[in-house]
C-alpha positions as CSV (number, residue, x, y, z in Angstrom):
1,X,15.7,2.5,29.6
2,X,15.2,0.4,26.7
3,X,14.2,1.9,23.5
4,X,12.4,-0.8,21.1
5,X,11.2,-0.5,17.1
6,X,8.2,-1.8,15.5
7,X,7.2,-2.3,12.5
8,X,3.4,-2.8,11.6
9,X,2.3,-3.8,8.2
10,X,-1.2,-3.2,8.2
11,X,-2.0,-5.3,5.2
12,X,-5.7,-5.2,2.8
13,X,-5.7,-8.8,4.4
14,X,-3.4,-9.5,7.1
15,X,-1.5,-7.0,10.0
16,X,1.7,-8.4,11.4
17,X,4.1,-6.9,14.0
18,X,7.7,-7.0,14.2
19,X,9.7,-5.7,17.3
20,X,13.8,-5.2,17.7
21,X,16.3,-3.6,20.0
22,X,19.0,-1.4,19.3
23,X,21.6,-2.7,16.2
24,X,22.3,-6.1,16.8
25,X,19.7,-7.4,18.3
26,X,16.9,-9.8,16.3
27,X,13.9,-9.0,14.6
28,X,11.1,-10.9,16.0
29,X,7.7,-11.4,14.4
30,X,5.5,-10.3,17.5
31,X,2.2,-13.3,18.2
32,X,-1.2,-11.2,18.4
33,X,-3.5,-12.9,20.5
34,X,-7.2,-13.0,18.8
35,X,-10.6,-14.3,19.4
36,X,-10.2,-17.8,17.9
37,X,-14.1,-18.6,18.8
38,X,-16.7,-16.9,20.9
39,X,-15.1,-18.8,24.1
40,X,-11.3,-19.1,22.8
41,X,-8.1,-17.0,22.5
42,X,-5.3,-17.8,20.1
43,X,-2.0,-16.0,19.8
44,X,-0.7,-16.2,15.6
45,X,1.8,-13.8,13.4
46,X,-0.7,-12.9,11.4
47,X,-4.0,-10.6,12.6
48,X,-6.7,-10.6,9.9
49,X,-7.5,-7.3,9.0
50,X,-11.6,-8.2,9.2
51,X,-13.8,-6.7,11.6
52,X,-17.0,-8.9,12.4
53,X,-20.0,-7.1,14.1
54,X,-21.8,-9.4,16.2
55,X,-25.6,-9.9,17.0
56,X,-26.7,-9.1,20.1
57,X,-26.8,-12.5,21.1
58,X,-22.7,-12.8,20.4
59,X,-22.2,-10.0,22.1
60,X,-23.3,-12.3,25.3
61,X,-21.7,-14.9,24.0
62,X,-18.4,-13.5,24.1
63,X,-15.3,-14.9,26.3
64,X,-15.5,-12.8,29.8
65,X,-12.1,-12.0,29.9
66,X,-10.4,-10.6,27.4
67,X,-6.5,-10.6,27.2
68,X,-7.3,-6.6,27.5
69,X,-10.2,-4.7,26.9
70,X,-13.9,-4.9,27.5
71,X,-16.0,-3.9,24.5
72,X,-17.8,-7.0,22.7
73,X,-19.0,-4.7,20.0
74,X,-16.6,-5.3,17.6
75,X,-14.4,-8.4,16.9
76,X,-10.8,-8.1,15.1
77,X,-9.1,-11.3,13.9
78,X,-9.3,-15.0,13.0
79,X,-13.0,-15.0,14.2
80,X,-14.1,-12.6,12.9
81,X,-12.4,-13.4,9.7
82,X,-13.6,-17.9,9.6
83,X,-17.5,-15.9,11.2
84,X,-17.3,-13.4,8.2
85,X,-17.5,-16.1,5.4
86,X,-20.8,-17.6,7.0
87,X,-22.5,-14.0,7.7
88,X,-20.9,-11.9,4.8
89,X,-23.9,-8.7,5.8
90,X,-21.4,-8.4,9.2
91,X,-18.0,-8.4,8.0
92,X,-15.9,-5.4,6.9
93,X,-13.4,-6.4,4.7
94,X,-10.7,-3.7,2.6
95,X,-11.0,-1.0,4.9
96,X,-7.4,0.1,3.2
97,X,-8.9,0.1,0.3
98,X,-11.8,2.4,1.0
99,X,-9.3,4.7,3.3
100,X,-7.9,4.8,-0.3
101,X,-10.7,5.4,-2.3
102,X,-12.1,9.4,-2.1
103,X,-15.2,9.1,-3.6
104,X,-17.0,7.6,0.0
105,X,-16.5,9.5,2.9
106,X,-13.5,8.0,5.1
107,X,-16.0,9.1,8.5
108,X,-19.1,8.2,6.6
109,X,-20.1,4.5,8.3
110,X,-21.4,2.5,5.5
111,X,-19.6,-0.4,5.7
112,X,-20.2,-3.4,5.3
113,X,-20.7,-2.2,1.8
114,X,-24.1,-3.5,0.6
115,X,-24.8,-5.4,3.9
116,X,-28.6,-4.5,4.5
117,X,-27.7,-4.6,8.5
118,X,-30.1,-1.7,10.3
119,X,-28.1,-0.5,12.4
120,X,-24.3,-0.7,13.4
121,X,-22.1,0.0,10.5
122,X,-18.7,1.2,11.2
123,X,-16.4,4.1,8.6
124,X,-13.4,3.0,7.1
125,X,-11.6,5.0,9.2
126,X,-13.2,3.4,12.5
127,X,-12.2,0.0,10.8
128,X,-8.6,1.1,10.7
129,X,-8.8,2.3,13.7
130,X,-10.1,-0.8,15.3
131,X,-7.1,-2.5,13.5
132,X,-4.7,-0.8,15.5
133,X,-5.9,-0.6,19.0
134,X,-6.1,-4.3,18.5
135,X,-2.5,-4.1,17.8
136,X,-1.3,-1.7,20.3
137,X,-2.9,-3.6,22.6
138,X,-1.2,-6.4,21.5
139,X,2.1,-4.3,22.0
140,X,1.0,-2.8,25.6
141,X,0.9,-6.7,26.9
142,X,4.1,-8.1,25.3
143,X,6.2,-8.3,28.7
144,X,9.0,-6.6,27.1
145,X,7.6,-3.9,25.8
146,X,5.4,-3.8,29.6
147,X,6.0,-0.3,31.1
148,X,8.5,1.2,27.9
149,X,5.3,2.2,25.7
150,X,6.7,5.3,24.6
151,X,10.0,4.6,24.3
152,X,8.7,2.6,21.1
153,X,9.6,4.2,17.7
154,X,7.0,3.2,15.6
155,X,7.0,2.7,11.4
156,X,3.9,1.7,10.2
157,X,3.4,0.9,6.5
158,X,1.8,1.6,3.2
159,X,1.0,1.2,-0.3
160,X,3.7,3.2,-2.4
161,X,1.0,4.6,-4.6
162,X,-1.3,5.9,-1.3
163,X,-1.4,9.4,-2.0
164,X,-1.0,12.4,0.2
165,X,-4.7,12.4,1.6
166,X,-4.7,8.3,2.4
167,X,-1.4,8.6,4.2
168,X,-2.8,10.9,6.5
169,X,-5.6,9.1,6.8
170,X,-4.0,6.2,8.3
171,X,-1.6,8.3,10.4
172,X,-4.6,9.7,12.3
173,X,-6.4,6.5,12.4
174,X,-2.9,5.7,14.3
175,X,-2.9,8.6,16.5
176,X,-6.7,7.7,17.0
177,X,-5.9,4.0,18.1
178,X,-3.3,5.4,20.7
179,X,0.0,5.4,19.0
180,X,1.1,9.1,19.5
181,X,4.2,9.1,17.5
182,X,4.2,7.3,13.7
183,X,6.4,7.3,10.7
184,X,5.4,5.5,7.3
185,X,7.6,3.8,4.7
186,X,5.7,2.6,1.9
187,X,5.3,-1.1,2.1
188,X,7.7,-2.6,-0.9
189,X,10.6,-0.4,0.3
190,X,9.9,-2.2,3.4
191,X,10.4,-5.9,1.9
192,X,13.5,-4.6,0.8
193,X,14.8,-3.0,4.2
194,X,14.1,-6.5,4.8
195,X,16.0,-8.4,2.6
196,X,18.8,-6.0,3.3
197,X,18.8,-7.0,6.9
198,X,18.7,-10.3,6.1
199,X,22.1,-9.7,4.2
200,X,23.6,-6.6,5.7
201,X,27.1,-8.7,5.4
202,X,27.1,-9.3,1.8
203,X,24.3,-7.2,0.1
204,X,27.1,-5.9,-2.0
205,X,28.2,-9.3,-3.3
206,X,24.6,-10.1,-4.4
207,X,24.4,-6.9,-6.2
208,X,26.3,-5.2,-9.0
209,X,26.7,-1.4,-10.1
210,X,23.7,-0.9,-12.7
211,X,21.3,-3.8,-11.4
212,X,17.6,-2.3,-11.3
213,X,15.2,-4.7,-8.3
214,X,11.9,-4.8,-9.6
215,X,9.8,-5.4,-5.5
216,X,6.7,-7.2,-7.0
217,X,4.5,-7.2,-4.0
218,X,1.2,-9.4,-4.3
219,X,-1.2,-9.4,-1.4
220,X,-4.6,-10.4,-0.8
221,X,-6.1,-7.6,-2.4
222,X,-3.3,-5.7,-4.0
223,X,-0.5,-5.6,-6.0
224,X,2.0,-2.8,-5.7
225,X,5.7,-2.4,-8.0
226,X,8.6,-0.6,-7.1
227,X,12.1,-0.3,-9.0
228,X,15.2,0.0,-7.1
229,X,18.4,0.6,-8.6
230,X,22.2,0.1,-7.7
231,X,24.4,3.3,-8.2
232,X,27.8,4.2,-7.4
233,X,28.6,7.6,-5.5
234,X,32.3,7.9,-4.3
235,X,33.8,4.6,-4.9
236,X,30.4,3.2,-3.0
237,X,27.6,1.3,-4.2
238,X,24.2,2.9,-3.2
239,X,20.6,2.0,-3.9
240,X,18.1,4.2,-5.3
241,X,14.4,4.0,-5.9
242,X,13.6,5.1,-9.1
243,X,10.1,4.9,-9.4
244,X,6.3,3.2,-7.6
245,X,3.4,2.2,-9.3
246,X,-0.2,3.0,-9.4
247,X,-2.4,1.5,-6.2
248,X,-3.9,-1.6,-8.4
249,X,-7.1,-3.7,-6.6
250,X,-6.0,-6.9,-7.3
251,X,-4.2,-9.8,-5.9
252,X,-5.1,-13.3,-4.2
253,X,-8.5,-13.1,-3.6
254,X,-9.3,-12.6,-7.1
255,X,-7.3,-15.9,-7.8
256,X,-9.7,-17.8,-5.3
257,X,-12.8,-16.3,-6.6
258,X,-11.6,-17.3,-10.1
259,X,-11.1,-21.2,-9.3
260,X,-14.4,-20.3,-7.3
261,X,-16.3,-19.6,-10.6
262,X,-14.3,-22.1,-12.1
263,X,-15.6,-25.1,-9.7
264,X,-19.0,-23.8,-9.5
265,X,-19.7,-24.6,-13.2
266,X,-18.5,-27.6,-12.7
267,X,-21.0,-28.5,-9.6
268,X,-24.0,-26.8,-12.2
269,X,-23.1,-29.1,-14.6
270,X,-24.6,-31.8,-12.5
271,X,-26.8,-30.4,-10.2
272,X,-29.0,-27.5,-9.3
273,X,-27.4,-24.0,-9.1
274,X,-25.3,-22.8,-5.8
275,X,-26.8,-20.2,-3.5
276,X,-25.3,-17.3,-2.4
277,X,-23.6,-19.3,1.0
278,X,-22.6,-21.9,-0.9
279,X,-20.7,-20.3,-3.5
280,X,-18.7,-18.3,-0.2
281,X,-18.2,-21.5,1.4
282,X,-16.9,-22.7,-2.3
283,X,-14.6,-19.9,-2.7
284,X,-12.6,-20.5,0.7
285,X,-12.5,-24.1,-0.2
286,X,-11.3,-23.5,-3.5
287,X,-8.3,-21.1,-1.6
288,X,-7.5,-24.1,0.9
289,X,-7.0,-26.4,-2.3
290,X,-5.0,-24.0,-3.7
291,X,-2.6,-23.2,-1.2
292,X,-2.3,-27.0,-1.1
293,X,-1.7,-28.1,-4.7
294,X,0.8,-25.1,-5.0
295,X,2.5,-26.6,-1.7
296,X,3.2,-30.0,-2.4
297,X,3.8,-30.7,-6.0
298,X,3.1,-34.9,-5.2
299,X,-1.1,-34.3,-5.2
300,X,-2.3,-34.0,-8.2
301,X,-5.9,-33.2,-7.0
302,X,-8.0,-31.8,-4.2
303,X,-11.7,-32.8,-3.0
304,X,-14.0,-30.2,-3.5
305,X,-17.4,-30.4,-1.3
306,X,-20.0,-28.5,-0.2
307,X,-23.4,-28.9,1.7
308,X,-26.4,-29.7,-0.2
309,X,-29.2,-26.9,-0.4
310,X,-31.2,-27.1,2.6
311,X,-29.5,-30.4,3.7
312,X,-29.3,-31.2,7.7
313,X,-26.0,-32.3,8.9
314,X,-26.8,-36.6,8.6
315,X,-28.1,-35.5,4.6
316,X,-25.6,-35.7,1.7
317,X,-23.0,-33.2,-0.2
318,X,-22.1,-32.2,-3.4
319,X,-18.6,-33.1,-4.7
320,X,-16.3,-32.7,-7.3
321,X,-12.0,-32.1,-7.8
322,X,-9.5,-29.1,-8.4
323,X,-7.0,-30.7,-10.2
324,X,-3.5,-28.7,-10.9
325,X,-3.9,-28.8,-14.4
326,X,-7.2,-26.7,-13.7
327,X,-5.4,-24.6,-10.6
328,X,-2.9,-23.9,-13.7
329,X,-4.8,-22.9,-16.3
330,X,-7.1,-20.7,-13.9
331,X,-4.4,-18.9,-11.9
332,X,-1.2,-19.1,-13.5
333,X,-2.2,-18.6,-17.4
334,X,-5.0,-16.4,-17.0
335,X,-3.6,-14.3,-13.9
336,X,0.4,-14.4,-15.6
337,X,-0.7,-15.0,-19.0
338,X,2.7,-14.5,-21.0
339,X,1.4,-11.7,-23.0
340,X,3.9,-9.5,-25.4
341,X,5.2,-6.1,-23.3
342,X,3.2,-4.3,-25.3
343,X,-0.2,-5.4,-23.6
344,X,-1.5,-2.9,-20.8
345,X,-4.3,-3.3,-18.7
346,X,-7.6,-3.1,-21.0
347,X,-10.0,-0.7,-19.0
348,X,-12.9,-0.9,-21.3
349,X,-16.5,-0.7,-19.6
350,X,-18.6,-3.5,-20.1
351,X,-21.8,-1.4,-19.1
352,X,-22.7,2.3,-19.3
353,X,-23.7,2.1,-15.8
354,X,-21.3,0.6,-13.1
355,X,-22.5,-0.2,-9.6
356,X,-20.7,2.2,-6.8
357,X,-17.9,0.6,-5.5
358,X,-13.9,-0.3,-4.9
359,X,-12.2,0.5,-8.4
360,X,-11.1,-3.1,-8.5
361,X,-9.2,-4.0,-11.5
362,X,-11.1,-4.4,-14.6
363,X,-7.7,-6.2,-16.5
364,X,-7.4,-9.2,-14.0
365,X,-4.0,-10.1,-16.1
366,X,-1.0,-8.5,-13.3
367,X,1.2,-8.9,-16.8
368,X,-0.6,-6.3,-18.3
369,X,-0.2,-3.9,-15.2
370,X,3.1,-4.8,-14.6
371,X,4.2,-4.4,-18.2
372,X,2.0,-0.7,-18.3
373,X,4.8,0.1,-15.1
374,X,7.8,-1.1,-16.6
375,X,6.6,1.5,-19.7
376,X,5.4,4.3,-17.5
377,X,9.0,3.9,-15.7
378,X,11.1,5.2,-19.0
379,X,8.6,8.1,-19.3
380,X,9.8,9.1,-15.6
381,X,13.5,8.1,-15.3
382,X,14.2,7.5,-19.1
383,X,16.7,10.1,-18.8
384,X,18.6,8.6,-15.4
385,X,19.0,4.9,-16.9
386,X,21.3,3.6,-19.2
387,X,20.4,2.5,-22.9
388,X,21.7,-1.0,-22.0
389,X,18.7,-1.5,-19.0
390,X,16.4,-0.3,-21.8
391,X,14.2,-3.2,-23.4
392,X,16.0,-2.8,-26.7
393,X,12.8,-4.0,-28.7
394,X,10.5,-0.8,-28.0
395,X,13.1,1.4,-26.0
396,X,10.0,2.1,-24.0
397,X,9.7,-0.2,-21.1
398,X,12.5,-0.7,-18.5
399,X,13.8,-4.0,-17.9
400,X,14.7,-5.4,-14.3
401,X,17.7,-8.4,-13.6
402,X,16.2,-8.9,-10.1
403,X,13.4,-9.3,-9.0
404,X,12.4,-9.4,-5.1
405,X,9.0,-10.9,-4.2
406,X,6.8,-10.2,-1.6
407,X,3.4,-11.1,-0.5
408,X,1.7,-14.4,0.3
409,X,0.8,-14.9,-3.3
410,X,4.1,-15.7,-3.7
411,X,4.2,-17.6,-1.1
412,X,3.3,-20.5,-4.0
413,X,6.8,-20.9,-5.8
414,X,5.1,-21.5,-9.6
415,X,3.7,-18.2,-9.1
416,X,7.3,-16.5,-8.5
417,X,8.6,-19.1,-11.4
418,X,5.8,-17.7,-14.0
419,X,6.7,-14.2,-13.3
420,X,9.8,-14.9,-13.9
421,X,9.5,-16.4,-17.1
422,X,7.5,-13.7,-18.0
423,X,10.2,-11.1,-17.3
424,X,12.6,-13.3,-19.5
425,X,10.6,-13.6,-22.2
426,X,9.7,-9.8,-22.5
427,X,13.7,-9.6,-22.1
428,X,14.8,-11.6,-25.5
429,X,15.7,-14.6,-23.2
430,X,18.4,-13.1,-20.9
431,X,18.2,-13.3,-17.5
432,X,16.5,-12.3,-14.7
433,X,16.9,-13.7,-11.1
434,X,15.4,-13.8,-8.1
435,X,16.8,-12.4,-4.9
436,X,16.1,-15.2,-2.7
437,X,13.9,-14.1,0.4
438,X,11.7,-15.7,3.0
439,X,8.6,-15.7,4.8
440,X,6.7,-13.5,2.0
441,X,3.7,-12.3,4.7
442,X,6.5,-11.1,7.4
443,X,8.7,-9.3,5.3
444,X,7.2,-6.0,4.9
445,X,6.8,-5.3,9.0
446,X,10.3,-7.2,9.4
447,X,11.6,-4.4,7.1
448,X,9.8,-1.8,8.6
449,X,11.4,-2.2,11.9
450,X,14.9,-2.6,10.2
451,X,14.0,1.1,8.6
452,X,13.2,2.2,12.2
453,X,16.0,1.3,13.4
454,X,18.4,3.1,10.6
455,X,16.3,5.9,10.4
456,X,17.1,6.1,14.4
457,X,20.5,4.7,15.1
458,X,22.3,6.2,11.7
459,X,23.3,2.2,11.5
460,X,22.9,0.5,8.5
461,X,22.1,0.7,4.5
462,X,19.6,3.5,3.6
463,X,17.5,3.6,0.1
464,X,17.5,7.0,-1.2
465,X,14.0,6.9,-1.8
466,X,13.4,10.5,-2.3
467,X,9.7,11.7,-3.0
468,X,7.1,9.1,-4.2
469,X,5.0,11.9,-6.3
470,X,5.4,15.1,-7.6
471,X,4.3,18.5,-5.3
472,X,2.3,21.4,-6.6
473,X,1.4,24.7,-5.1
474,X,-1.6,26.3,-5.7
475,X,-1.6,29.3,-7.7
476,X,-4.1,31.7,-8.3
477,X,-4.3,33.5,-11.6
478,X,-4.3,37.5,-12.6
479,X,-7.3,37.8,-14.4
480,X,-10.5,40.2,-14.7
481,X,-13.4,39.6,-12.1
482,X,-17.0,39.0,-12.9
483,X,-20.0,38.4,-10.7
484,X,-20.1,34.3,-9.4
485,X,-16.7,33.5,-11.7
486,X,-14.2,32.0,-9.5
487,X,-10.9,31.6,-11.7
488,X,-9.5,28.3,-11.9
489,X,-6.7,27.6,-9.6
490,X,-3.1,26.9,-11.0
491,X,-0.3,25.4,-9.5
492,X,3.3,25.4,-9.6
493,X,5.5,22.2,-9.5
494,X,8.4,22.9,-6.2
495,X,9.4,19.3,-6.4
496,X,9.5,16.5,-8.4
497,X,9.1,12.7,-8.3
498,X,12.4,11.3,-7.4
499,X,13.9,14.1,-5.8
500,X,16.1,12.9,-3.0
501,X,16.2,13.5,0.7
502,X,18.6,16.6,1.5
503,X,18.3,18.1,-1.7
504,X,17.0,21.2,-2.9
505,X,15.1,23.0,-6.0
506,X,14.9,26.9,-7.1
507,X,12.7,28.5,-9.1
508,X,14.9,31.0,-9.4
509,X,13.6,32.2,-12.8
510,X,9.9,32.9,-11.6
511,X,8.1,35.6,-9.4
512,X,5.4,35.5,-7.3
513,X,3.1,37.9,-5.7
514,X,3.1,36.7,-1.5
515,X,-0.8,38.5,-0.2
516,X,0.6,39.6,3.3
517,X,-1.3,41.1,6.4
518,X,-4.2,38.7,6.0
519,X,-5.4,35.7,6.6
520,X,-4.9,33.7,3.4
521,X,-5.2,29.8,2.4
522,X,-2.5,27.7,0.7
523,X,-2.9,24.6,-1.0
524,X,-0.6,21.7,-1.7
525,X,-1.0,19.3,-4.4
526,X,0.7,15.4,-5.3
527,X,0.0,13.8,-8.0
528,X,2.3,10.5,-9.2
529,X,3.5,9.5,-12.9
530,X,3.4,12.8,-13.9
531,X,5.8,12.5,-17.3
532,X,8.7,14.8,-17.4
533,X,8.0,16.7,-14.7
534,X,10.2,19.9,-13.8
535,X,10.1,22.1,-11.1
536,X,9.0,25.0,-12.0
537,X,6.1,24.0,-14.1
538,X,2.6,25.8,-14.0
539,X,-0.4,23.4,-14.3
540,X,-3.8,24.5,-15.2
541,X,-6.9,23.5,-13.5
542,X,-4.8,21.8,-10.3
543,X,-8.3,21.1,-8.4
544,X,-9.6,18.8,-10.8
545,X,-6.0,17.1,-12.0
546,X,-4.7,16.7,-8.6
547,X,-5.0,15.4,-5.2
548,X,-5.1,18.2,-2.3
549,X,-1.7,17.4,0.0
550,X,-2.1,20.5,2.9
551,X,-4.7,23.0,2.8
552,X,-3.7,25.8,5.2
553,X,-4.6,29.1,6.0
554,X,-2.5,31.4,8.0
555,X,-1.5,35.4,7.9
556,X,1.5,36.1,6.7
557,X,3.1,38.8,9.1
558,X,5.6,41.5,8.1
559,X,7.8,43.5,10.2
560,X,6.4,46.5,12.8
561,X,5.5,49.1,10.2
562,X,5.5,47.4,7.2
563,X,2.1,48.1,5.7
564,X,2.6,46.0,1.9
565,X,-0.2,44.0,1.3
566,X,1.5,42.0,-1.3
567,X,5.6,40.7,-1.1
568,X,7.0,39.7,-3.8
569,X,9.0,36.7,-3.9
570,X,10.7,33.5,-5.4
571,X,10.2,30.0,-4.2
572,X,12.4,27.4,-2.7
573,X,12.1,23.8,-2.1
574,X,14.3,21.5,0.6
575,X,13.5,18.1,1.0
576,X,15.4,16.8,4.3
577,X,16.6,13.8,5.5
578,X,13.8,12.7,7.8
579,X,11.1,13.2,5.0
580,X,9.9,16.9,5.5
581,X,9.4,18.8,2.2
582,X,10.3,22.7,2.7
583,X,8.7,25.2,0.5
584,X,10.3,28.6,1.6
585,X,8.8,31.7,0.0
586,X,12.1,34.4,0.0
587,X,11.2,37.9,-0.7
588,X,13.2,39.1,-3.1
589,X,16.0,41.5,-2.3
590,X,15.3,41.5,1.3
591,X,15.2,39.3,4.4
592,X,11.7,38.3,4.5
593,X,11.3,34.4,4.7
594,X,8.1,32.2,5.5
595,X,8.0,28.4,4.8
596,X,5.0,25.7,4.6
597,X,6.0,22.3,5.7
598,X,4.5,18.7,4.6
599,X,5.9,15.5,6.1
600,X,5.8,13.1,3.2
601,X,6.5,10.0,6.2
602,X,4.2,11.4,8.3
């Protein structure tokens, strides 16, 4: 019996699939076979994550045989992806995103957002869903994986900054699509599993005692920062995560819709203004020139052409050039624009009424939010790092040597060379390197299935990654009653950002009142970046500061003939080595002990 890992990266854009054996044994990119037309199958690495609702009349349309499946409601893939950008009312795009976003209903169908369809909207949670049976069917037909189903150990990943409600979310949007058993690892620590793989013989050449990794990780959609830092325990180096940022809306597809704009005043210039198809048709063509200029450094231009308004196929079209001094000045100074450290991410509304929406990025500049991480980064591990990896201009940022890309941004080497030179210049000119990687859209579910495997085996270099957020417990307060008052609830902090796997945390100094004999609710709260955090901490007003982690309600049962309606007790926290944050409640001076348990990998 054969036991197999995969790793999924299920991407704002893309999904890919890696599978491998036991250790020693490759990591292969798994092909996912996709509608490539209404008649036509192809198998690529990449799935789109875009889910095109047909009309009635593609519904009929539609290929008879499918590689698996019968349903001809939805399509997942390439199609619906290339369809998507003709019929934009019938295409869901982001559904990470909105999983992400709490102020719209995850099980609420409203997407396509804006599309004025009349019937047949799908949630963000049946989108994600519909990502994954796609993939595990994918899986089910692989003829080595045929018949060993559940002997698969699989590690599906996401955003470091997806809090506690949007990882479990997409866990049961996984159990949903079929896959019984899931872990997560947050997708940066995943490009790094990879690269670790990918030099598992002489990661410690590569790497010194006291080198931070700054994973800048630039999707489609997203971009998402994690430090890393190289430590020595016992004679041994050792790697550490020492902080993740903040889930930020932005990435490649605002680059495309910026040479988009950029192109479109140029056809205005000359000519009538573009409707709303041929400004999408525009933006995709202005991504294809893009990916090419960045590509091959011996064109200096691209043709540019759309169809006239209301032309028929023999009539005319429009034209005009992306040259790379444009493609420059559009995506690499605006998007990297070498701004001092000092400049964060401006946030300022341009209109007291916003339309509902994604919280996209207001501050399209990813210096700004990088350089906003890099400060936030001292406030949390100031006290861990050493004065010399310090910027020694403000003593308030944290400065990387290595940086690790990932993403298909990056994908485009001047992009990787400008943040770079950005890095350099916010540190006084020293250097900072890259650690040399490959295929920037595979990486993250390559890693993924590298981390299922360690996790697994025992076999191989772990991260301590400890906890990606801090953990709060509610609290509620001794105060006076009064007709409709409700008292606000508190909460305690039992574990901190950073804390690592098999470690522990006492409040040892602090008693608490255990209601015992009923049935009574506890609540668990995350929240990340909290500054100088300590366990121990009581927070006011957790229900409005903080996100809900576990909301339980059980009754706390004493021994026969104990009639004590309250227990009084001190609090405990274990963190073990598979990812399960403990929080014991031990009654003081005798034997009583109850626990609540949160998987923080799922």
């Amino acid at each position: 019996m054969q036991t197999f890992f995969v790793g999924i990266d299920l991407g704002t854009s893309n999904a890919v699939m890696a599978l491998c054996g036991t250790a020693g044994s490759q990591i292969e990119v798994l092909q996912i076979p996709q509608l490539s037309s209404l008649q036509s199958f192809s198998s690529l690495d990449k799935l789109p994550t875009v889910v095109y609702l047909p009309t009635e009349q593609e519904k009929e349309s539609i290929a008879s045989e499918f590689p698996w499946g019968s349903s001809r409601d939805f399509i997942v893939g390439v199609y619906a992806k290339e369809r998507g950008a003709e019929i934009p009312d019938r295409v869901v795009v982001s559904a990470k995103s909105w999983l992400g976003f709490h102020h719209v209903n995850p099980d609420e169908a409203v997407l396509p957002w804006e599309s004025e369809i009349p019937e047949g909207k799908i949630s963000a949670f049946d989108a994600t869903r519909l990502y994954l049976e796609h993939l595990r069917e994918a899986l089910t037909t692989d003829p080595r994986v045929k018949g060993e189903f559940n002997n698969l150990e699989i590690t599906l990943t996401v955003p470091a900054s997806f809090d506690e409600m949007a990882r479990t979310l997409t866990l049961n949007a996984a159990r949903a699509a079929g896959f019984e058993s899931v872990s997560l690892i947050e997708e940066p620590l995943a490009a790094f599993y990879n690269w670790l793989e990918l030099h598992s013989e002489d990661w410690r050449e590569k790497l010194r005692l006291g080198d931070i990794v700054l994973v800048c990780d630039v999707g489609g959609g997203t971009a998402d920062f994690t430090l890393i830092r190289v430590e020595e325990e016992r004679g041994e180096l050792l790697l550490r995560r020492i902080n993740v940022g903040e889930h930020v809306l932005l990435g490649g597809d605002n680059m495309d819709l910026a040479l988009a704009l950029s192109l479109k005043r140029k056809f205005e210039t000359n000519g009538p203004k573009l409707d709303n198809w041929q400004f999408i048709s525009l933006i995709h063509a202005a991504r294809r020139a893009k990916e090419r200029l960045f590509s091959d450094h011996g064109i200096d231009e691209i043709p540019i052409s759309i169809v006239s308004k209301g032309a028929s196929i023999f009539a005319g079209s429009r034209s005009t050039v992306l040259n790379r001094s444009e493609l420059i000045e559009v995506v690499i100074d605006r998007f990297i624009p070498l701004d001092s450290i000092t400049e964060f991410p401006k946030e300022d509304a341009r209109s007291g009424l916003l339309e509902y929406g994604l919280p996209y990025a207001k501050d399209s500049a990813l210096s700004h939010h990088l350089a906003a991480f890099l400060s936030k980064s001292v406030a949390i591990m100031g006290g861990d790092l050493s004065r010399d990896r310090i910027l020694e201009a403000s003593m308030n940022h944290v400065m990387p040597n290595l940086v690790l890309f990932n993403g298909g941004v990056f994908n485009a080497e001047p992009l990787r060379a400008r943040v770079l030179q950005l890095l350099r210049f916010w540190n006084n000119g020293n250097e900072v390197a890259e650690l040399p990687s490959a295929d920037y859209d595979l990486a993250v579910a390559r890693g993924a299935a590298a981390f299922a495997r360690i996790r697994s085996t025992g076999q191989g270099v772990r991260v301590k990654a400890g906890l990606p957020r801090s953990y709060y417990i509610g609290l509620e307060r001794a105060s006076m009653s009064a007709p409709g008052y409700v008292p606000p609830l508190k909460a305690v902090c039992v574990a901190v950002q950073g804390m690592e796997e098999g470690t522990s945390a006492e409040l040892s100094n602090k008693e608490f009142s255990l209601l015992a004999g009923q049935e009574v609710g506890f609540r668990l709260f995350s929240a990340q970046g909290m500054q100088n955090e300590a366990v121990g901490r009581v927070v006011e007003d957790a229900e409005e500061r903080f996100q809900t982690a576990l909301d339980m309600h059980v009754c706390v049962k004493l021994k026969e003939g104990d009639q004590r309606k309250i227990v009084p007790v001190r609090l405990r926290s274990y963190l073990s080595n598979i990812g399960l944050l403990e929080v014991w409640m031990e009654e003081r001076g005798g034997e009583g002990r109850w626990k609540l348990e949160v998987d923080t990998r799922g």
